[in-house]
Structures are given as C-alpha cells and as structure tokens.
C-alpha positions, -999 to 999 in steps of 0.1 A, spaced: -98 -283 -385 -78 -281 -416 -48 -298 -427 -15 -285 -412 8 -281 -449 50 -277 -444 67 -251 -459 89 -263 -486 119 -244 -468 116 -267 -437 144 -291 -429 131 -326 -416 136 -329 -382 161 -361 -374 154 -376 -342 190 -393 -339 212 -373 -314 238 -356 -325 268 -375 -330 251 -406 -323 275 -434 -340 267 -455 -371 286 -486 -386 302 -489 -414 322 -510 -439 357 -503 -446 379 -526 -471 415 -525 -477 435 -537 -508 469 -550 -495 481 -565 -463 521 -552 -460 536 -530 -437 505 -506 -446 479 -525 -446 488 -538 -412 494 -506 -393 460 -495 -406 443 -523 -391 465 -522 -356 452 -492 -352 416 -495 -361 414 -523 -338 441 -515 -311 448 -480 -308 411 -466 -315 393 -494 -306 364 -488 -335 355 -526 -344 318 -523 -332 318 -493 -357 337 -504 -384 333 -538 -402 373 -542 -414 385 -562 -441 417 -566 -458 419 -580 -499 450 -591 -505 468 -612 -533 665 -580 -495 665 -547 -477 699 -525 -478 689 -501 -448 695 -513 -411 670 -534 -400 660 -519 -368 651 -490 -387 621 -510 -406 608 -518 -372 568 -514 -368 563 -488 -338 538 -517 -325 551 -547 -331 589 -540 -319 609 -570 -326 641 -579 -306 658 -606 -322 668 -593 -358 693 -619 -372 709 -596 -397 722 -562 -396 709 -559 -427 679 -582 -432 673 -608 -464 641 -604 -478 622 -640 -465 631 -625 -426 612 -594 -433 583 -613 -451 585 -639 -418 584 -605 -396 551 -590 -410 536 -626 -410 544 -628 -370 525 -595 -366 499 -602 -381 495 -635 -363 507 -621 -327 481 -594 -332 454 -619 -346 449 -597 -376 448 -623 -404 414 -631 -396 401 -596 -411 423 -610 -441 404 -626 -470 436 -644 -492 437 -648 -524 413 -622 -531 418 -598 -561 401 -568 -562 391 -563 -601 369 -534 -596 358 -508 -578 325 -479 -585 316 -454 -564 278 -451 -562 267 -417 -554 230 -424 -539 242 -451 -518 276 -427 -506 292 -466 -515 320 -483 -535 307 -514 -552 335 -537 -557 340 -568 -574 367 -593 -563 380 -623 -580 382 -652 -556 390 -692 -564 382 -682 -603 350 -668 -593 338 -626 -590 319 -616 -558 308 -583 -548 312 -562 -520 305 -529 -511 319 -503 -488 315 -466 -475 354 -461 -470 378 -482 -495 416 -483 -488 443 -489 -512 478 -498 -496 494 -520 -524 526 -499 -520 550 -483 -548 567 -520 -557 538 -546 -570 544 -545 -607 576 -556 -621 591 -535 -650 602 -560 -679 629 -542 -701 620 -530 -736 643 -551 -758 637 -564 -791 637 -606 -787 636 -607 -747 605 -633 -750 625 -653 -781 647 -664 -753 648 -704 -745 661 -701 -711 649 -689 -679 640 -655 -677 638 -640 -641 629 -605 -629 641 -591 -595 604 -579 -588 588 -616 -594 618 -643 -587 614 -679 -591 627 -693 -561 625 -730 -578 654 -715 -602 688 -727 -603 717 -707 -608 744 -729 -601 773 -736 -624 754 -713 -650 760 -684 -673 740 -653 -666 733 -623 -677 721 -597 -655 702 -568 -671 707 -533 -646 721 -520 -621 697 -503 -592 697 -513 -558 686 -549 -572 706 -556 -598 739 -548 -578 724 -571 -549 717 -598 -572 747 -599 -595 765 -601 -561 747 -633 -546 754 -655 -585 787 -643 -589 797 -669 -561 779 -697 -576 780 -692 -617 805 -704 -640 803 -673 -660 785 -637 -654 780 -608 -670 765 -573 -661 747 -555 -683 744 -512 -675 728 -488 -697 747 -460 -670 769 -456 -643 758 -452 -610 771 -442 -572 776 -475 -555 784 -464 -518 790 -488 -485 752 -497 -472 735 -470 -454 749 -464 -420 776 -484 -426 795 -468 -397 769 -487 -374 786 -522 -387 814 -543 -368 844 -526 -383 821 -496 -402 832 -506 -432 792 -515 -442 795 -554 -442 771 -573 -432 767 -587 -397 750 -613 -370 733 -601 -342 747 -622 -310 724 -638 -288 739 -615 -258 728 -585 -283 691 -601 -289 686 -610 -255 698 -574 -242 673 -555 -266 647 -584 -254 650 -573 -221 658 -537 -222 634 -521 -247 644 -488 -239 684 -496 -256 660 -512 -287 644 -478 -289 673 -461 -283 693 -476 -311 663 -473 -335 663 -437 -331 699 -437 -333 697 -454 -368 663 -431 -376 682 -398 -366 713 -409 -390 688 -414 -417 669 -387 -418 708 -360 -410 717 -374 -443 687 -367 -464 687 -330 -452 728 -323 -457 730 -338 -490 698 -336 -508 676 -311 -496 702 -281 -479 711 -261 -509 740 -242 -486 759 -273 -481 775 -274 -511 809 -282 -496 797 -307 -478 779 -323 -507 814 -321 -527 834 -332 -501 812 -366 -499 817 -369 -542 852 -366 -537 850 -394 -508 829 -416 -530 851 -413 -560 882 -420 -539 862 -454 -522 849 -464 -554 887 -465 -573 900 -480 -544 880 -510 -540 885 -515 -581 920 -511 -578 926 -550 -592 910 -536 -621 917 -498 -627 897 -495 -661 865 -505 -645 868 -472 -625 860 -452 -659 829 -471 -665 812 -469 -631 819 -434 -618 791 -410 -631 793 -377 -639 768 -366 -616 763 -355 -584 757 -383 -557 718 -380 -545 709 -366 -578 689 -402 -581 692 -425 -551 730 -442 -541 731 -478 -549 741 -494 -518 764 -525 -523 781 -545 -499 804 -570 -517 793 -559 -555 828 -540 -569 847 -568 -554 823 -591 -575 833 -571 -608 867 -582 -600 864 -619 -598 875 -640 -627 842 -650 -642 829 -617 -641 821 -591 -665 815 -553 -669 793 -547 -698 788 -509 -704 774 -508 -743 735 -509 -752 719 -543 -758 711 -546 -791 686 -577 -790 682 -610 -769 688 -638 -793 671 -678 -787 706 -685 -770 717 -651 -756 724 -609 -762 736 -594 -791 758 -563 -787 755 -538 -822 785 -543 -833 771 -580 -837 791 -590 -809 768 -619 -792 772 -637 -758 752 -671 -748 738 -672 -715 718 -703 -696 696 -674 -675 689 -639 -682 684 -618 -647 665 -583 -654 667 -563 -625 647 -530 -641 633 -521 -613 588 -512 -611 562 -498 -625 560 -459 -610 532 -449 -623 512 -451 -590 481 -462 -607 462 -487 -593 463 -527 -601 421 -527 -607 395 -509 -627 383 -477 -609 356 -456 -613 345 -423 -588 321 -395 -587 308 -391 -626 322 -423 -637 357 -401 -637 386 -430 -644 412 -432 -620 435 -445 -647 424 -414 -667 429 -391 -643 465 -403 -636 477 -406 -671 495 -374 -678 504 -365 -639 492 -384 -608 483 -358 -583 469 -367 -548 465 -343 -516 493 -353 -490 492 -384 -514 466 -398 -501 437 -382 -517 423 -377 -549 400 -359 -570 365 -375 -577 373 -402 -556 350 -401 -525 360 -417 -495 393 -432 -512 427 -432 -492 456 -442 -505 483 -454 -479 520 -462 -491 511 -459 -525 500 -428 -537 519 -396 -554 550 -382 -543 550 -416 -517 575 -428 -503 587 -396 -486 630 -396 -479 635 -376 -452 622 -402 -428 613 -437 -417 589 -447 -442 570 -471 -412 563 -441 -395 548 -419 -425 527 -451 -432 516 -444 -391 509 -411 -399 487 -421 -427 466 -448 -413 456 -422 -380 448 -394 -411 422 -419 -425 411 -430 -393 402 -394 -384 382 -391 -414 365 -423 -409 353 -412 -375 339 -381 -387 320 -402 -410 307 -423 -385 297 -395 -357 286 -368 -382 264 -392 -404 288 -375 -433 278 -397 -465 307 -387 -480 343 -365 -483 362 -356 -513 390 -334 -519 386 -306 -548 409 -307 -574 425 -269 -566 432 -281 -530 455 -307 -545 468 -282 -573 480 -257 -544 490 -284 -521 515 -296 -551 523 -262 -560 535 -253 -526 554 -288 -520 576 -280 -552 584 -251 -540 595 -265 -509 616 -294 -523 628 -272 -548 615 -280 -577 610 -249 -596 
C-alpha cells in the first residue's frame, strides 16, 4: 500500500473546538481614572482573569465633583463642591485599594519601548524599573496615560537663566514656598487663573503675565452652588450622610449635574441655529465680567476678547477678577521679552524682579506617546503622528496591531459628555476585542488606514469642521 500524499490545497485540520478559550497577556501604561476602569471591568464586570494575565505600568478640578464620579466606585462623601486636586488623587487611590487593584500595578515602572512582533502576533516591551530595563511581552498592549502627562514649558529667551524657583502648573513642587514673595505668573488657562488666585493671598507682590484675553465665567454649574453665584462650597455632614444612605439622590444629582453639562455643550457650541442664544450668553458674560472689575474699570479692556465665548474653552474662575483687584496685584497684557537672572524684561526694556516664576502653559497635545513605538513594518508611531494624529474612534491606529488607546488618543477628550463615562465606553470596546481574540484564536486585529480616513472625514462633517 502506497503512501497517502495531501493536497497542497488542504487546510490542517485543528482539533481544538471551536471557540475554545486561550490566555493571554494584556499590559496597560497608566493607572488614572482609565487605567482603573479598564481593569474594574476586566476583573469585575467580565470576570476574564483566568483568561487574561492583567498588568498595569505606571510611573484642582473646576467642574462639580459629583460629576467626576467613577460609575463603580460611587463615592458619598465629597468634601468640596468643587474638589482640590490631592482629594481627587486620594479618590482614585481608595478605588484602587477598595477594589484590590493595585496588586495588578507594578510602580515605578516606565515603559521605554514597545515592538510589535509579527510571527509571535506580540508586543515586546522593555520597561525601565529601579534603573534597570526588563522585558515583557504582550498580545494586547494598552496605553491610557491621558491628554495631560507632559508639561508645556514656555518658549522664552532666558527662562533657564533664572536664579529662582521656576514652577510649572503641570509638575508643581509642593516643597515650594510662596509666602511673602514676588511672583510672576506666566498664562492664563484654566491653571493659570486658579493659581494666580491661591498666591495672590499669600505674596507680597504678584504679577500676571497674558499673551490674550480670555472669557473668565463663574465655575461650571455655578447655579448648583449655595447662593449660585459659582463659589466654592462644603458638603455638610447631613448632605454626606444623606447621599451615603440614599444612593438613588447621589445618582440623581449626578445626572442632574451630567444633564447640565452636556445642555450646555449642545446650545452653545455645537447648535449652529442658536445663535441668539449664544449672543445673548456674550452679552451676559461681558456684563459679569465689567461688573466684578468695577474697582478697576480699565482692566475690563484688557480681559474681554473679541471672540465669541466657546470658540476655545471658558476659563472658569471663582475668586480670580477679584484677585486682579487687590493691591499687590498686577495685570500684565504686553509680550515678554526675555527672563532676566533676577526677573522679565518687557521690550520696551521695562524689567520687573521676581523671587518665583509660575508658568502655567498648559500640555503637550500632541497625543503621541511617552515611549519608543514600533508596529507592523517597523512603522513609527511618532512618525506616523507627526503631521496629523489620526486614530479610529480614537482609539485605534494604523499599523498598530492590537493597540488601544483609552483617554488619550485623537480627538480625546470628547465635550459633549462626562469624560468618566466615555473612558467606560472605551475600556468595554477593548474588552470586546480582547475576547474575540481569546475565543476565535485571532493572532491579531488592526484597523486600515482608509477606515480611519472616512471615520475622520465623516466626524468633521458632523462637528462642523468643514
């Protein structure tokens, strides 16, 4: 009996069931508000930790806080209307402990690298660790090191020829004193108001540098405050203890705050037929903001732009045009020439010693990632988003196999909603994809470059952004 030969257009026969799970390796870079929602849900919701081996790398708010709740980790006993930064920070700590997620964290780990390796379907990744690089590998990799990591030093001639401190809002030095100083504070976002604010009480002398005016507006849903006149206030105990012990008024009051939010967004940015509405609410903002400067009247001219509110984002201020008006503060509206050893020199010559110089320039938005990466022909994911950073629902990208951005990718963060819950909607999109890997025994999944091309096509259109 002869030897039985295979046609070469046979398939191999695989005697695995169909749909029979495998395990795999996922790793994610950053352990905030995305990087913990992603793992909630791997472990909590879906229940996938036989399947997936999880690990996470990782290295003052001015909108309500009950609106930056986490859908699963509710939390009752806000202190602040409006939280300070260290609360929040203390907040996604407790999560993560209450949920025992920090033990899929490896700290101080910094991912330096990461190479997809096509035969293997894997990313080999190397992370620096107590001075020292290990590798790892994974078949899905996850970056959620949201859209504010890298501080945005301003471009001025003799900044680093400075001899005192120099602090950035993005990287503050909380060993710094402030007291009984003069300061210079560099910008006026959402940071630089907030900070000029909090040393105007407590230096001798300070000055606020703005390359442009700006819409500074009561904080967001102000009318939810005490008197709704957007200041600050304290939860009482009887308020804590009622949203302890009636979660459905916490809920309620969330989607109060959420529904405000996102009513807002839609009359004033995105409806194009509201244009009464939208100059009704400039001639409101022009009428607050000369009112609460009326000590001062001049200061008027140099703070109201000459653009329409929402054309960039309002600058929320609680407190900040009352600063202006206090005796050792000052309004500085002309270019900065250079930073002297001692302080800033105006062009005219005109030069002003300072103790500490505050730049509050905001980030880095150039969504490209803080490591080395390298897909599907060695493409460069620094390359690739040099000219214009494109992603599929901003979350996938071309040449990039099995990479998900979450919170961090292209036209991310969205503003016509709670940012929390897009981050929600993110991590079960991955998660979806990740279990097709796993049933299917898919090596890999990569989007093609004219799927993202049409998807950004059509979401111009939408926004209108022709």
């Amino acid at each position: 009996m002869g030897s039985y030969q295979y046609s070469p257009y046979c398939v191999p026969f695989n005697n695995t069931p169909l749909r029979t799970p495998r395990k795999i390796r996922l790793v994610c870079v950053g352990s905030g508000f995305a990087g913990l929602t992603l793992a909630y849900k791997i472990i909590y919701e879906n229940k996938l930790t036989d399947l997936i081996d999880f690990t996470i790398y990782e290295k003052e708010c001015d909108v309500p806080i009950h609106a930056y709740n986490l859908a699963w980790a509710p939390k009752h006993d806000w202190t602040w209307y409006y939280a300070a930064g260290a609360e929040i920070r203390g907040y996604i700590e407790d999560a993560a402990r209450k949920f025992e997620l920090e033990r899929y964290i490896q700290f101080n780990s910094k991912v330096v690298e990461a190479a997809w390796d096509e035969e293997s379907g894997k990313w080999k990744l190397k992370v620096q660790r107590d001075g020292q690089i290990i590798e790892d590998e994974c078949e899905i990799f996850v970056g959620a090191t949201g859209t504010q990591r890298q501080p945005n030093p301003p471009d001025i001639p003799g900044l680093q020829s400075f001899k005192g401190p120099i602090l950035h809002t993005g990287d503050w030095d909380d060993s710094a004193d402030c007291r009984n100083k003069k300061i210079a504070v560099i910008g006026n976002g959402s940071s630089g108001v907030q900070v000029f604010t909090a040393l105007q009480k407590e230096a001798t002398s300070i000055t606020h540098y703005i390359r442009s005016p700006t819409w500074i507006s009561l904080n967001y849903m102000s009318q939810y405050t005490r008197n709704g006149d957007g200041q600050n206030f304290a939860f009482t105990d009887e308020e804590k203890s009622n949203f302890k012990n009636h979660p459905e008024e916490m809920l309620a009051y969330r989607k109060k705050l959420e529904d405000t939010s996102i009513r807002l967004f839609k009359n004033l940015v995105f409806d194009e037929t509201a244009q009464e509405l939208k100059a009704e609410f400039r001639k409101t903002l022009t009428r607050v903001m000369k009112e609460r400067v009326q000590e001062q009247p001049g200061l008027a001219d140099k703070l109201l732009p000459t653009w329409q509110p929402w054309c960039r984002r309002l600058t929320p201020a609680d407190g900040y045009l009352e600063a202006l008006q206090q005796p050792n503060a000052t309004l500085v509206n002309t270019p900065i020439e250079a930073v002297t050893p001692t302080g800033i020199r105006l062009p005219g010559g005109e030069e002003t010693d300072f103790d500490v110089i505050v730049t509050a320039t905001g980030f880095v938005n150039n969504r490209v990632i803080p490591w080395k990466m390298y897909g599907r022909d060695g493409v460069s994911m620094h390359e690739l988003f040099k000219e214009n950073p494109e992603a599929y629902l901003s979350i996938c990208v071309p040449h990039m196999p099995n990479y998900f951005a979450v919170g961090c990718g292209p036209n991310f963060p969205i503003a016509n909603g709670p940012v929390l819950t897009a981050l929600g909607w993110i991590s079960d999109y991955i998660i979806r994809w990740t279990k097709k890997l796993i049933q299917e025994d898919t090596k890999a999944i990569c989007v093609k470059k004219d799927a993202v091309e049409t998807y950004v096509e059509d979401m111009r259109l939408c926004s209108g952004s022709r």
